[in-house]
N, CA, C and O atoms as CSV, one atom per row, in Angstrom:
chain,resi,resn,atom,element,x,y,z
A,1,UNK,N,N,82.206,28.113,64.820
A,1,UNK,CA,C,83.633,27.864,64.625
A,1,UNK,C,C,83.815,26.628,63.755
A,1,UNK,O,O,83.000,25.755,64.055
A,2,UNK,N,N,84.655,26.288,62.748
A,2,UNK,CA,C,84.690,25.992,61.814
A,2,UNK,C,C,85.801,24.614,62.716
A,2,UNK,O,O,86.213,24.020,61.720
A,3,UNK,N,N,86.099,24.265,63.290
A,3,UNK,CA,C,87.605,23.544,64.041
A,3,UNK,C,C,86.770,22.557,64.858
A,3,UNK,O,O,87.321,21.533,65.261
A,4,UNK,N,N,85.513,22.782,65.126
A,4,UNK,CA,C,84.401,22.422,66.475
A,4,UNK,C,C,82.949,21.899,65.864
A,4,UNK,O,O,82.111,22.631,65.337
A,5,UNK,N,N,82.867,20.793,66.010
A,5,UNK,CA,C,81.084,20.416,65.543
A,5,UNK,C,C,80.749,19.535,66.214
A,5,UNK,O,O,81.526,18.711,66.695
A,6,UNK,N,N,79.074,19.551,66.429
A,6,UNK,CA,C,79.049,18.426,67.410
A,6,UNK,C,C,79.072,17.531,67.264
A,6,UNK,O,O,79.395,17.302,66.099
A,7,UNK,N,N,78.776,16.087,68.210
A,7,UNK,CA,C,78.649,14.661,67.276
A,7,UNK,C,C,77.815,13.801,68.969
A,7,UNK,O,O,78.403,13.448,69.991
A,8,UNK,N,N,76.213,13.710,68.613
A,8,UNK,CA,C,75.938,13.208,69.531
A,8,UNK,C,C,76.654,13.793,70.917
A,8,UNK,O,O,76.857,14.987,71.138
A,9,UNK,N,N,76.991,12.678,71.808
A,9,UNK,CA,C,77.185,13.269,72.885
A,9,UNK,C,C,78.484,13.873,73.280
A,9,UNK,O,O,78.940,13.942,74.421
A,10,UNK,N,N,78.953,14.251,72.304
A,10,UNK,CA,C,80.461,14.778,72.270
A,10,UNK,C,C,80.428,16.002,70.576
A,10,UNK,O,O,79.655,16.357,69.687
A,11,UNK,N,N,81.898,16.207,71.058
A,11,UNK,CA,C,82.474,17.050,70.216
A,11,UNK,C,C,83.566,16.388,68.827
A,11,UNK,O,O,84.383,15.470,68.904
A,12,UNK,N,N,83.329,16.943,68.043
A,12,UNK,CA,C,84.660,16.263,66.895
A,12,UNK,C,C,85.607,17.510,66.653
A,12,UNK,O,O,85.111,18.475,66.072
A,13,UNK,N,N,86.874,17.565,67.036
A,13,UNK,CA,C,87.782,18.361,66.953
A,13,UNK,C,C,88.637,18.391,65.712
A,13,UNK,O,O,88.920,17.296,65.227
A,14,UNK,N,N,89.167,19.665,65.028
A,14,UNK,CA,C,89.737,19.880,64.045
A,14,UNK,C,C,90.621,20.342,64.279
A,14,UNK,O,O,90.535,21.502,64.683
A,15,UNK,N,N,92.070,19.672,64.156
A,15,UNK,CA,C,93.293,20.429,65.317
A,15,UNK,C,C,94.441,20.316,64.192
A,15,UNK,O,O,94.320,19.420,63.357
A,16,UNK,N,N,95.652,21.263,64.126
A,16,UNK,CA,C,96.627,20.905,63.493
A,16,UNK,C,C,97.415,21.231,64.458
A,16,UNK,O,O,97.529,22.306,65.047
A,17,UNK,N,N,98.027,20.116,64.608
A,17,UNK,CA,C,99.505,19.600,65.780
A,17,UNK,C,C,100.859,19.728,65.546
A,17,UNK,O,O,101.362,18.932,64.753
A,18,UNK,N,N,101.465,20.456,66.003
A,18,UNK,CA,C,102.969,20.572,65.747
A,18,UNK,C,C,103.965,20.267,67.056
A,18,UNK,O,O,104.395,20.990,67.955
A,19,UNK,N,N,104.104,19.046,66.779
A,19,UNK,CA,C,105.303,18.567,67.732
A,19,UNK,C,C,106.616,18.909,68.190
A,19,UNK,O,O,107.360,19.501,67.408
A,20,UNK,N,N,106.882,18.716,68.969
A,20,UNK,CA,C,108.590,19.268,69.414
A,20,UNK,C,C,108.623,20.741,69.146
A,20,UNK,O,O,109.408,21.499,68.576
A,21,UNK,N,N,107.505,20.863,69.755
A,21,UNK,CA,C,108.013,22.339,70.837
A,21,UNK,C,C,108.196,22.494,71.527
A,21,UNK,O,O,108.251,21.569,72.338
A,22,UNK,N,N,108.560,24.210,72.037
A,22,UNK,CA,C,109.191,24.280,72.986
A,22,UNK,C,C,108.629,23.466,74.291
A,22,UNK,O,O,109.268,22.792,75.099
A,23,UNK,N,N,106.763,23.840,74.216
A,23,UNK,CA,C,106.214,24.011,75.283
A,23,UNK,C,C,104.640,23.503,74.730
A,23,UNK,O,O,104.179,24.108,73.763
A,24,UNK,N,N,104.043,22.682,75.192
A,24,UNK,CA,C,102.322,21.774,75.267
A,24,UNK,C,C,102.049,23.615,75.183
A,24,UNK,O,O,102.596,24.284,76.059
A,25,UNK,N,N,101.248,24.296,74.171
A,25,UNK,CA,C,100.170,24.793,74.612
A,25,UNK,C,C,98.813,25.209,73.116
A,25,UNK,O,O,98.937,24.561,72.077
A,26,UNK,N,N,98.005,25.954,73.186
A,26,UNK,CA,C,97.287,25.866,72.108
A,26,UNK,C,C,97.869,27.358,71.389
A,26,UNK,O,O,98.124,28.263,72.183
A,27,UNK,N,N,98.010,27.533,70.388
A,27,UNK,CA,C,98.790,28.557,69.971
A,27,UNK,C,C,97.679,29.270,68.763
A,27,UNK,O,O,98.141,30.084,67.963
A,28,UNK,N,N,96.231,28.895,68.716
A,28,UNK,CA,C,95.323,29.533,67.862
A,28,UNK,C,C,94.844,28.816,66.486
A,28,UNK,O,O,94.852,27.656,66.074
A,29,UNK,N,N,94.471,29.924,66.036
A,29,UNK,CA,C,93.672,28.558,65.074
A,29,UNK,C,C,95.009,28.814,63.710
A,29,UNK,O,O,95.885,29.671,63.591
A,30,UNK,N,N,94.712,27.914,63.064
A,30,UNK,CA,C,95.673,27.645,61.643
A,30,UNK,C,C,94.561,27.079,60.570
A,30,UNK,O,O,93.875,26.062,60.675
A,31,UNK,N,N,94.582,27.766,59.813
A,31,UNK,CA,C,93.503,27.781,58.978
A,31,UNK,C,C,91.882,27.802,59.287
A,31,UNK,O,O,91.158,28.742,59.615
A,32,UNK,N,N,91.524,26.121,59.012
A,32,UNK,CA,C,89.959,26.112,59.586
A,32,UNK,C,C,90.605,24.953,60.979
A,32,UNK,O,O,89.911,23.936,60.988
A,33,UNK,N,N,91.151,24.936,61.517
A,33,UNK,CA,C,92.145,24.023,62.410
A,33,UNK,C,C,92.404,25.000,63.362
A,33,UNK,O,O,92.568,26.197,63.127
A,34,UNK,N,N,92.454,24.097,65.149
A,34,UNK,CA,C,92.650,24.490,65.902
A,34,UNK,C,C,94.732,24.553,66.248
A,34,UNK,O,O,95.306,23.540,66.646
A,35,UNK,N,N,95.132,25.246,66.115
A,35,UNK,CA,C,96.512,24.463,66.144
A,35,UNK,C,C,96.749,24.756,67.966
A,35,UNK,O,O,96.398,25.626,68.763
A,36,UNK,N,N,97.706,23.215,68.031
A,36,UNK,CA,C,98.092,22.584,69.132
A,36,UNK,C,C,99.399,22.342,69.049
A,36,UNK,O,O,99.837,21.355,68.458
A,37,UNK,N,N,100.345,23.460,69.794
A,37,UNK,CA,C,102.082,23.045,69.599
A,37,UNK,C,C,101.979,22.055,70.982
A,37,UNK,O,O,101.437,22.423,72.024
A,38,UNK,N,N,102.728,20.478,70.738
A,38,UNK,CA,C,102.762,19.827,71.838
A,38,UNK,C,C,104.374,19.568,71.792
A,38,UNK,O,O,105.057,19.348,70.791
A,39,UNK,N,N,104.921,19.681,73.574
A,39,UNK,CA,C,106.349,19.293,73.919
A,39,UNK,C,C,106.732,17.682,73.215
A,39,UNK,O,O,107.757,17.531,72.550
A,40,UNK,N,N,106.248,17.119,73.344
A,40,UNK,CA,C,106.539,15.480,72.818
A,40,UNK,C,C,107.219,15.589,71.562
A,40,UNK,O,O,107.240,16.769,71.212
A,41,UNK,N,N,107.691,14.951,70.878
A,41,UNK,CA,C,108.297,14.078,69.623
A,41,UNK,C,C,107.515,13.985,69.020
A,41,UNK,O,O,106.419,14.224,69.526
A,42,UNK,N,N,107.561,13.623,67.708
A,42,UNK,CA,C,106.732,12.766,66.543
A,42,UNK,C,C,107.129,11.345,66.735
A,42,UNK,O,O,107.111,10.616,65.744
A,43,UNK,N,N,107.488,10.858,67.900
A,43,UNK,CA,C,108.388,8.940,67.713
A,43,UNK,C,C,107.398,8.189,68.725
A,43,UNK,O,O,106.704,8.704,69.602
A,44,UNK,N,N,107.461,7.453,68.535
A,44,UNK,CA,C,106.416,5.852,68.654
A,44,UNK,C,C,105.287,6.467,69.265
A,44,UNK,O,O,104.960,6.290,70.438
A,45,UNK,N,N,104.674,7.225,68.409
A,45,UNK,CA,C,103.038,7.612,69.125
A,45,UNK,C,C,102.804,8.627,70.316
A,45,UNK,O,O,101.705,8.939,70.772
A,46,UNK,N,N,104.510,9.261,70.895
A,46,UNK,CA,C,104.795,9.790,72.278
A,46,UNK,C,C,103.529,11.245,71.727
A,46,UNK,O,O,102.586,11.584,72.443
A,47,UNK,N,N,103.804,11.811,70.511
A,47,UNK,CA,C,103.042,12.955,70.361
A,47,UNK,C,C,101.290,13.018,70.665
A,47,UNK,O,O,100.636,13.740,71.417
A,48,UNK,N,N,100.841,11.796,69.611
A,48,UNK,CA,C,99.266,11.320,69.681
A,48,UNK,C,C,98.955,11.341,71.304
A,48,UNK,O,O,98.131,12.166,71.699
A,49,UNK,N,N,99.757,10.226,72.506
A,49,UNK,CA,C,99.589,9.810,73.344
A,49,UNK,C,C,99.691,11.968,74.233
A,49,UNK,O,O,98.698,12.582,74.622
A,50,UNK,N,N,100.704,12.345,74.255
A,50,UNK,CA,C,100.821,13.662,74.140
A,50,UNK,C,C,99.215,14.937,74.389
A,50,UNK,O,O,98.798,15.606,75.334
A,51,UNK,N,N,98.878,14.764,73.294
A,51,UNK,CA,C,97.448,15.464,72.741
A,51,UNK,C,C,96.876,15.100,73.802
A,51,UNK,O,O,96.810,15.619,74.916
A,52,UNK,N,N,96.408,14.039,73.317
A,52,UNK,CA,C,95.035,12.703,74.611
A,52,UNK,C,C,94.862,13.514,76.023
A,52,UNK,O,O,93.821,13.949,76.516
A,53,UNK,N,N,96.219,13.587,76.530
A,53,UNK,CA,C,96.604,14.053,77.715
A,53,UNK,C,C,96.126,15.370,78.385
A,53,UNK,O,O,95.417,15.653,79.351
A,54,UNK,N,N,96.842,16.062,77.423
A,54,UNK,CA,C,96.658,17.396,77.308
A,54,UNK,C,C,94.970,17.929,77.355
A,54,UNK,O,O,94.416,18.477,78.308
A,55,UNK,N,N,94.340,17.563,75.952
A,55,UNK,CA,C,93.661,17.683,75.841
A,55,UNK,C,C,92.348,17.111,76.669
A,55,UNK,O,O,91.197,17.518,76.510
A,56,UNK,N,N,92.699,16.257,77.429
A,56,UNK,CA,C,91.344,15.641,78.564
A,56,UNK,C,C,91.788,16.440,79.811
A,56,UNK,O,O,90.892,16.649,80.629
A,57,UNK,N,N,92.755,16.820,80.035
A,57,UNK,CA,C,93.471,17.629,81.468
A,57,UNK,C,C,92.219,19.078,80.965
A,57,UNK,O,O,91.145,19.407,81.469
A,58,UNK,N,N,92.984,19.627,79.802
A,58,UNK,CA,C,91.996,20.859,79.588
A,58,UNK,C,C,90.523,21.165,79.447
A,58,UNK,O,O,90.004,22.280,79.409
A,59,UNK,N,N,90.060,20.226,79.389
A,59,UNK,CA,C,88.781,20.170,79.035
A,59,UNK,C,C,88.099,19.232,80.230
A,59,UNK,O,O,86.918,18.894,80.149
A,60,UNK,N,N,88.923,18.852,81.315
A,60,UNK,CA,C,88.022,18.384,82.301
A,60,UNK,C,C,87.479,16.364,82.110
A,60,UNK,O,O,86.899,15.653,82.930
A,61,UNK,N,N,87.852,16.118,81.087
A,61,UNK,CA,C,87.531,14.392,81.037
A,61,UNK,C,C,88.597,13.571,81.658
A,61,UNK,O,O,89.692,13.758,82.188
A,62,UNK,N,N,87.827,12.601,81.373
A,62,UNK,CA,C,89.112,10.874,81.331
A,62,UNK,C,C,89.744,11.210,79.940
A,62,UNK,O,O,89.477,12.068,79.099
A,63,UNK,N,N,90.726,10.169,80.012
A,63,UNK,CA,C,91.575,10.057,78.673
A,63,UNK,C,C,90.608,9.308,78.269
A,63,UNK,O,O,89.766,10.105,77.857
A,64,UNK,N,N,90.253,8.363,78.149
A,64,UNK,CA,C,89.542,7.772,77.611
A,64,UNK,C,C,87.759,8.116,76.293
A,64,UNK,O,O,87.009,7.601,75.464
A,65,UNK,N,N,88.156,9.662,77.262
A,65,UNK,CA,C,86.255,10.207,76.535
A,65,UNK,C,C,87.151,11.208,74.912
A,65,UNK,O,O,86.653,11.999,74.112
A,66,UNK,N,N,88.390,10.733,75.015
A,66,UNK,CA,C,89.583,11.350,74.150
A,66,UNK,C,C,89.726,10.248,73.306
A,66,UNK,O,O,90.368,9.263,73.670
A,67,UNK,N,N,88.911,10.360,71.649
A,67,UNK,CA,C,89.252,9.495,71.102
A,67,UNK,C,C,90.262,10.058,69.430
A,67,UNK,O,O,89.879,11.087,68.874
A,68,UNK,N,N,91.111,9.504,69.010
A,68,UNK,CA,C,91.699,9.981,67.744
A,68,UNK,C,C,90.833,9.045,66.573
A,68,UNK,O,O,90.718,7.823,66.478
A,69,UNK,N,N,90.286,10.143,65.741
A,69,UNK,CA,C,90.136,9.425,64.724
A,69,UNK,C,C,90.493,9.446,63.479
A,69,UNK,O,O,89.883,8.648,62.767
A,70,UNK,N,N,91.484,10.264,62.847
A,70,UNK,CA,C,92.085,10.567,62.185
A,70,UNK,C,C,93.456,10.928,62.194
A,70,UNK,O,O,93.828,11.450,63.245
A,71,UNK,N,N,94.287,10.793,61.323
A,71,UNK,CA,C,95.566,11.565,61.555
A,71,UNK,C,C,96.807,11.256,62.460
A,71,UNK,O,O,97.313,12.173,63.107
A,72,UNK,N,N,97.278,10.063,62.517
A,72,UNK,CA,C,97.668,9.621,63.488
A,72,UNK,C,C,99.318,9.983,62.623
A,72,UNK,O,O,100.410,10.243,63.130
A,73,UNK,N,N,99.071,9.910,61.730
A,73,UNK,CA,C,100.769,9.871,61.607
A,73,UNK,C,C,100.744,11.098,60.508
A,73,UNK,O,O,101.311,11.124,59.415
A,74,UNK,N,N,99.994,12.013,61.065
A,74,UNK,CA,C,99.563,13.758,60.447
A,74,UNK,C,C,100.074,14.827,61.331
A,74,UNK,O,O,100.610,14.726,62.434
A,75,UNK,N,N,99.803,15.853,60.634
A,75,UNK,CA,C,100.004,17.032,61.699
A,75,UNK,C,C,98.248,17.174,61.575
A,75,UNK,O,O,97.746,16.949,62.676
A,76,UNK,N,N,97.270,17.471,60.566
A,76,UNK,CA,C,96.058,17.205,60.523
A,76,UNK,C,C,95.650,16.475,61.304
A,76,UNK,O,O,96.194,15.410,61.010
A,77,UNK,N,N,94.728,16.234,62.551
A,77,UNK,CA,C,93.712,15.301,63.259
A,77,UNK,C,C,92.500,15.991,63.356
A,77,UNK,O,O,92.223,17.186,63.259
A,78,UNK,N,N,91.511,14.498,63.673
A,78,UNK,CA,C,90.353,14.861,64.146
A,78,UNK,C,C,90.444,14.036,64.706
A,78,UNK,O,O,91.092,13.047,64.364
A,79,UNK,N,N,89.656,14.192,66.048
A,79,UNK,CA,C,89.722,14.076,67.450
A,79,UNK,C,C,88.612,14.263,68.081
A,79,UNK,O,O,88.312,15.408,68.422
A,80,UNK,N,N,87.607,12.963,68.424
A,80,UNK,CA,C,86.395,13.352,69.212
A,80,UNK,C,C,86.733,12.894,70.639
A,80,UNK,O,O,87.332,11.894,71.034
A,81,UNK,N,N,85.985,14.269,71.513
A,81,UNK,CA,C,85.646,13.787,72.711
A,81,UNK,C,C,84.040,13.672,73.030
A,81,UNK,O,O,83.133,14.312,72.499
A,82,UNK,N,N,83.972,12.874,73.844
A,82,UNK,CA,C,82.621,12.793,74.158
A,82,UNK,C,C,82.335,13.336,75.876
A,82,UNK,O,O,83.151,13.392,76.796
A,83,UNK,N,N,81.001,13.658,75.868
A,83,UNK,CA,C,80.582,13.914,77.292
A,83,UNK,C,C,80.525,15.276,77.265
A,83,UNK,O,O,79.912,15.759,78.216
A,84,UNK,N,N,81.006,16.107,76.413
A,84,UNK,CA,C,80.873,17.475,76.516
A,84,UNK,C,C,80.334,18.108,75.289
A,84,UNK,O,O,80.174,17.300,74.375
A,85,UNK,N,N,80.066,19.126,75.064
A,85,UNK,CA,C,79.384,20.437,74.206
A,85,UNK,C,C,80.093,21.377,73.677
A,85,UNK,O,O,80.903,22.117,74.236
A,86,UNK,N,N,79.727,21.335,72.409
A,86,UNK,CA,C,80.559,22.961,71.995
A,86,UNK,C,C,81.193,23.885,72.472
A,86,UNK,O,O,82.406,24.083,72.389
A,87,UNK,N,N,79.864,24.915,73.354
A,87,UNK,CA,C,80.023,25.836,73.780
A,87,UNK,C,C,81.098,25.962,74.967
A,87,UNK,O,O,81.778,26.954,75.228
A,88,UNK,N,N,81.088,24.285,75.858
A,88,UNK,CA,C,82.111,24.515,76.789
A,88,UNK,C,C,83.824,23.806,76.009
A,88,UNK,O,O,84.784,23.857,76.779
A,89,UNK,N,N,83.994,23.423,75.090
A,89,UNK,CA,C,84.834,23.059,74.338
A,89,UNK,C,C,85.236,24.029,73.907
A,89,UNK,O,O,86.452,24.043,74.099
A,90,UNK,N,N,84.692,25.487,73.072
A,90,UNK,CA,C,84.820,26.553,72.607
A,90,UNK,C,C,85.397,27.503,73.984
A,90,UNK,O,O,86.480,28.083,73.911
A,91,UNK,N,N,84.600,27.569,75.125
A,91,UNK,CA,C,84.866,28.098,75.863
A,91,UNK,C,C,86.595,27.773,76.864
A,91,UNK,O,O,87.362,28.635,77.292
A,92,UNK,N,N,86.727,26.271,76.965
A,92,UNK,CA,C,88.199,26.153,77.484
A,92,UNK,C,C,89.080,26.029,76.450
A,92,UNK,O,O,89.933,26.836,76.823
A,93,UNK,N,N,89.479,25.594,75.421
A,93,UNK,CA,C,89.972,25.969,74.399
A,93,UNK,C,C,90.750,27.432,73.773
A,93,UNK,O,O,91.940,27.743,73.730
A,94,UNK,N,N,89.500,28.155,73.319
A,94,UNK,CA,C,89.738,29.518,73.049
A,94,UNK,C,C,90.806,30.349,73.831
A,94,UNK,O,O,90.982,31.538,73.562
């Protein structure tokens, strides 16, 4: 999968985010990008902070193993978590 690669002891995520929707959920891939419609805003970081959330709830981490490294004021991010693997990243995700 083209959205998913590894990185040491974690994953680096390829996500395109669309804010102020209706409803937080993953809505499939968008291009080579995982797309992620999240309920939050685009205003003071509520969306970024948003993702973090979401995305460590789904996948079983701390917020913290949820790092942004790209894209902060994008609909484009990349987004590593650490502590986990592809296959189970691919697997709750999908």
């Amino acid at each position: 999968m083209s959205w998913i690669r590894a990185d040491g002891d974690g994953v680096i995520l390829c996500l395109h985010v669309q804010p102020g929707a209706r409803k937080t959920e993953i809505a499939g891939l968008h291009g080579e990008a995982l797309k992620i419609r999240l309920a939050a805003p685009p205003v003071d970081g509520k969306a970024n902070a948003s993702l973090i959330e979401f995305l460590a709830r789904q996948l079983g981490v701390a917020k913290s193993a949820v790092e942004l490294l790209s894209g902060a004021t994008s609909r484009a991010k990349r987004v590593r978590v650490g502590g986990v693997n592809c296959d189970a990243v691919s697997a709750k995700l999908s």
